[in-house]
N, C-alpha and C positions, 0 to 999 in steps of 0.2 A: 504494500500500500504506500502511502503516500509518507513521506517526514511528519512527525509531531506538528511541529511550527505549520506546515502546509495546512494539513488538516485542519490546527483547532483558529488558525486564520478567519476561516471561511470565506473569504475570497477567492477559493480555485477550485474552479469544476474542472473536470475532463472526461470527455465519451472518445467511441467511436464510432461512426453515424453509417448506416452501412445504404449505399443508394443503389447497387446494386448486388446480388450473389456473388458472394466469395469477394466484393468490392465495398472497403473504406473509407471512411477519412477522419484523422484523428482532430479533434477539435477543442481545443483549452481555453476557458474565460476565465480573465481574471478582472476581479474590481480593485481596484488601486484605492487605497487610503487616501484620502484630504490633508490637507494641510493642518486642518484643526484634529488629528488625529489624537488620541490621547494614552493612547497600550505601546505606545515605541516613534521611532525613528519613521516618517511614512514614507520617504524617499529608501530605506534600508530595508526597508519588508516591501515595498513595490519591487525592489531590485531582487528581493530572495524570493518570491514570487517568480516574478520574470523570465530569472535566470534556471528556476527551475523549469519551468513551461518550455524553455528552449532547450534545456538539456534533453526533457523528454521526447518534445516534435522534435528534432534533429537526428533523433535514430528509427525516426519514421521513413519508409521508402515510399511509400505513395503519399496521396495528397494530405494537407494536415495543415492547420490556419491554428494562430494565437489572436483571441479578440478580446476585446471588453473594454468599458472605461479605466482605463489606466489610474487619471487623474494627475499626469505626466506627459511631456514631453516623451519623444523616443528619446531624443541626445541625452536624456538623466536613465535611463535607461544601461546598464553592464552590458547584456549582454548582444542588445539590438549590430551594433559593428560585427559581431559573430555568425549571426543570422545571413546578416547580407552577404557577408563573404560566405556565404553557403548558399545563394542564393536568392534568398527570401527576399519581398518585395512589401509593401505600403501599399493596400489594394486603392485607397484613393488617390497615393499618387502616382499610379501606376494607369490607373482611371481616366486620371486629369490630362495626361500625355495622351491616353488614347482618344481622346474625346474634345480638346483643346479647351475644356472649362475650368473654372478656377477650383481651389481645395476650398470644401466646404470646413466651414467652422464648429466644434463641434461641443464645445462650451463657452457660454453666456456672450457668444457672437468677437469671443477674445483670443481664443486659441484651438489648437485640434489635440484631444485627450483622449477619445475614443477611435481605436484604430480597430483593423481589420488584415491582420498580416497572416503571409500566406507562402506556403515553400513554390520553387517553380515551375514543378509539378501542378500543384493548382493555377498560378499567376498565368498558365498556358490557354485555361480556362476563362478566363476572368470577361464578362460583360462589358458590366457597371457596377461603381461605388460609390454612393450618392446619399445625402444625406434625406433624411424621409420622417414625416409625423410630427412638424415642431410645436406643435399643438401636445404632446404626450408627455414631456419631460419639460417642466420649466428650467428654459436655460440652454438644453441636453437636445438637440435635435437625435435620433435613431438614426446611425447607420447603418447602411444595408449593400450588400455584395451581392452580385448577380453571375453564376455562372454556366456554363455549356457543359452538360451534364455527357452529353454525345464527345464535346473531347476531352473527358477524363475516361473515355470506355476506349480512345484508340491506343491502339499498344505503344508504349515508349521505347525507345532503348536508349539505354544509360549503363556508359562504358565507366567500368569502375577498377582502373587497374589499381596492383597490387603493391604496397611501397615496396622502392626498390631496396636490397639487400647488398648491391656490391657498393663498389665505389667512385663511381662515376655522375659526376652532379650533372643535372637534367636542369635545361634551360625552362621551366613548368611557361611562360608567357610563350614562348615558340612552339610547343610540346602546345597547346591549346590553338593556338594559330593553324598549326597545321592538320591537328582533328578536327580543327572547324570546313576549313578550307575540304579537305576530304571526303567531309560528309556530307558538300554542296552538290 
């Protein structure tokens, strides 16, 4: 099960939501503490939250998203730089490129708190991510992600070699270049 601290939190759920037979996707919400917090540190439990949530989606192979109100920035955030270099993307601003609209706001019309982040397996998928219902939540508009269920059922292939063992240092930015290139 989950760590003491996670658990008696109660800020982290996690399922896995299954949309098709023998087909996943792992999904973790976490609500991030306020500023007026008063059991701890709420920038140090949003971060041992967090960083938990990514330790676990990160040994996921298929698709797997970390959402909820944070109540944070990503940049206060440990372990979001780990995420990306693994991938993972900001479904609104990933949205916003695809779509050319602005990033919706997503507390008290001041900042974006609640995200919707997602490995690139999903980001493959990705619609729209748009804010929705501001009528629901004083302050807090819902956001919502939209995806193509049809391409997370096409097959991937994802080349996963093995670290290497001798001695011979591998240029990895070239070594990426050229399995790109290849696989055009």
């Amino acid at each position: 099960m989950h760590p003491d601290d996670i658990s008696h939190s109660t800020r982290y759920c996690e399922t896995h939501v299954q949309y098709q037979p023998h087909r996943f996707l792992f999904c973790a919400n976490l609500y991030g503490p306020t500023d007026g917090f008063r059991y701890g540190d709420p920038i140090l439990t949003m971060n041992r939250l967090f960083n938990y949530a990514a330790q676990r989606a990160l040994r996921i192979v298929g698709p797997a998203t970390i959402m909820g109100d944070f109540n944070r920035t990503l940049c206060q955030l440990e372990a979001w730089p780990m995420l990306q270099a693994n991938g993972w993307v900001d479904t609104a601003v990933l949205s916003s490129a695809m779509h050319g609209n602005e990033l919706d706001l997503t507390s008290f019309d001041a900042a974006r708190h609640s995200f919707i982040l997602v490995n690139g397996v999903l980001a493959k998928s990705l619609i729209q991510c748009r804010t929705s219902h501001e009528h629901l939540f004083s302050g807090h508009p819902v956001l919502s992600a939209s995806f193509s269920i049809s391409t997370l059922l096409t097959p991937q292939k994802v080349w996963k070699l093995p670290k290497s063992f001798d001695r011979f240092l591998h240029d990895v930015d070239r070594a990426e270049k050229v399995a790109c290139h290849t696989l055009q």
